[in-house]
N, C-alpha and C positions, 0 to 999 in steps of 0.2 A: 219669816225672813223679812229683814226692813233694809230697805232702799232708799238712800237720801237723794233729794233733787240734783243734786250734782252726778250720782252714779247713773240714777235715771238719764239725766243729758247725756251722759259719756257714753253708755252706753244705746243709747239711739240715735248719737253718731259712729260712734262704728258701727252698725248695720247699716245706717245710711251708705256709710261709703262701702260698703261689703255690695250690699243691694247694685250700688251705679255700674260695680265690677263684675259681679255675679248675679244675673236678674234674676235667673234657675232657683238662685238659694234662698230658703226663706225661715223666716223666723219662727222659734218654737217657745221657749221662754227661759227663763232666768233663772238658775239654782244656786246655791249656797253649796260651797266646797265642803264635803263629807270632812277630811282633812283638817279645815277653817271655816266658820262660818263666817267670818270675816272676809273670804272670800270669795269670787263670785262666778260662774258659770254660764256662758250664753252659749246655748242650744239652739242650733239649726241645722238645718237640710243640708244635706252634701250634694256638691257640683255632680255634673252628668259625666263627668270624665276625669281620669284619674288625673291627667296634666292641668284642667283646671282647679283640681284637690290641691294640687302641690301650690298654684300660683295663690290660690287663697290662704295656705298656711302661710306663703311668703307674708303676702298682705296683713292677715290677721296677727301674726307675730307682731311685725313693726307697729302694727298701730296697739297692740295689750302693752306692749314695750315703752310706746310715747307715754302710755295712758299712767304706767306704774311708774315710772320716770316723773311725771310731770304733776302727777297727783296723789301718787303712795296706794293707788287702788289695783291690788292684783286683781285682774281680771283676765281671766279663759275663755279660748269657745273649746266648744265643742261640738260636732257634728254627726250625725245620726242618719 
């Protein structure tokens, strides 16, 4: 899997801003969409409680959403 400087940025901004929201959740690493390898997968930790689960899909939505919008990078989490 290759990672350009750009996806590298974008994507350790979203965890930064996941992180300020959710301290609990933490980072596991980066996969390639089985799907597309053109696509991309950020694996982490899931919140302590099911109503912080949902606020983080909120979160994580809109910002995969800014990121595909703004820069043509699908990009997912996913949590574990």
């Amino acid at each position: 899997m290759r990672i350009n400087f750009k996806q590298e940025e974008l994507i350790r901004d979203f965890f930064c801003d996941v992180k300020k929201r959710f301290p609990e959740v933490e980072f596991l690493n980066v996969t390639e969409s089985p799907e597309n390898p053109e696509d991309l997968w950020i694996n982490m930790t899931e919140p302590e409680t099911e109503e912080r689960e949902d606020e983080l899909i909120e979160l994580a939505g809109d910002k995969t959403t800014d990121i595909l919008l703004n820069y043509g990078y699908y990009i997912q989490d996913l949590r574990t």
